[in-house]
C-alpha positions in Angstrom: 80.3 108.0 80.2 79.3 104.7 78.5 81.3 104.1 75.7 80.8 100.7 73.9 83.1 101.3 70.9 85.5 98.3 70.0 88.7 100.0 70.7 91.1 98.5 73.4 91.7 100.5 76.3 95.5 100.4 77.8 96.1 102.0 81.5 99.1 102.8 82.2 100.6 100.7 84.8 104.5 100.8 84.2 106.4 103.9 84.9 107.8 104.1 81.1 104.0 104.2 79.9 103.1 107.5 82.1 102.8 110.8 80.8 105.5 113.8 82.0 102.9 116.1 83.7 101.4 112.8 85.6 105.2 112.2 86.8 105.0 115.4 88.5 105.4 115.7 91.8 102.2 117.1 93.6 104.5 119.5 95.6 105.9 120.9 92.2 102.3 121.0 90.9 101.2 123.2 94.0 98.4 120.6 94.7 96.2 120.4 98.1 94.9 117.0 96.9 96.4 114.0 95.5 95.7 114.1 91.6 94.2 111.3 91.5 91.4 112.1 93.4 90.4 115.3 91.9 87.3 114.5 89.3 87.2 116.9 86.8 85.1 119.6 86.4 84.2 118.6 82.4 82.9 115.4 81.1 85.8 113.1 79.5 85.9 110.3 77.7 86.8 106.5 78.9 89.7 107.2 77.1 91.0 110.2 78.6 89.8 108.5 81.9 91.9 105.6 81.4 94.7 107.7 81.3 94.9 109.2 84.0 96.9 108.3 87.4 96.3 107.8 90.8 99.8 106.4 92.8 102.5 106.6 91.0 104.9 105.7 93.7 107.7 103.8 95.1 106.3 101.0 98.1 108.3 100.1 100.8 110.2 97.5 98.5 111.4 99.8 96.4 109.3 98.9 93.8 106.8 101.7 91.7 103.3 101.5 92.6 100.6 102.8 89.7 97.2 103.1 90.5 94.9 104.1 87.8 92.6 107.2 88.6 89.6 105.2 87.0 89.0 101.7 86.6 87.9 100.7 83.6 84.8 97.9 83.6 83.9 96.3 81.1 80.3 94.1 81.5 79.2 91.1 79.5 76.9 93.1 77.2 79.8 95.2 76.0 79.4 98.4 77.8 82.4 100.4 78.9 81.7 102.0 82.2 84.9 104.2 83.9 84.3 104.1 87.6 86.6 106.4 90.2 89.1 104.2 92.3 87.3 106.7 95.8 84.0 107.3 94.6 82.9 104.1 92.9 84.8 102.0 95.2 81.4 100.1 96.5 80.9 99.3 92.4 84.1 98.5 91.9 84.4 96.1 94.7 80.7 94.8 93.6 82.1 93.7 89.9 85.4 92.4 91.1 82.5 89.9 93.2 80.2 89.2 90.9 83.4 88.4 88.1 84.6 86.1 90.6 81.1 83.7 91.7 78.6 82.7 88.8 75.0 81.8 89.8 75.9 78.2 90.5 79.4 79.4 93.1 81.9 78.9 90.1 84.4 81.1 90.3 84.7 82.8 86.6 86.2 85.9 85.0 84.4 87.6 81.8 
C-alpha cells in the first residue's frame, strides 16, 4: 500500500474534478452502502485510492460537500500511506495530532 514514488497526488475535492460514475447517485447504482465505505475486494494503488469518493453532497448551505474515500498521509521520511476515512479513523486522527504538536508543544505542519 506504501508507495513512496515522487508523483503528486490530487483528490478530488471540487465537484468539476469528480469522475461521472462517482456522481452517481447510490439509489441509481442499486447500492445498500454508501460507496465510500465499501473497501475493495483487490489491492489498489494510492493512486486509484486517491480517487475515489466518499460525500459528494450538498450541506445544509447549499454548498457541495466532497469527502475523499481515503486520506492520503504523507510522513516525514517520504512514505505514502492511504488510510480509510471509517477504518483508519483512529490513525488519521493520530497524524492530524502529531502534525500539529512537535516534541517541544510547537504547533507545526510537515
Amino acid at each position: 500500500m506504501n508507495d513512496s514514488s515522487d508523483k503528486s497526488l490530487h483528490q478530488p475535492v471540487r465537484p468539476m474534478n469528480i469522475s461521472a460514475e462517482a456522481k452517481q447517485d447510490v439509489n441509481e447504482r442499486g447500492l445498500t452502502a454508501n460507496p465510500g465505505d465499501r473497501i475493495a475486494d483487490e489491492p489498489q494503488s494510492i493512486e486509484e485510492k486517491a480517487k475515489q469518493i466518499a460525500v459528494n453532497a450538498p450541506d445544509i448551505t447549499g454548498d457541495q460537500i466532497i469527502v475523499p474515500t481515503y486520506f492520503i498521509v504523507e510522513y516525514p521520511d517520504g512514505e505514502k500511506k492511504a488510510l480509510h476515512h471509517v477504518k483508519d479513523a483512529q490513525e488519521i486522527s493520530d497524524v492530524i495530532r502529531q502534525a500539529r504538536v512537535d516534541e517541544n508543544g510547537n504547533r507545526v505542519w510537515w
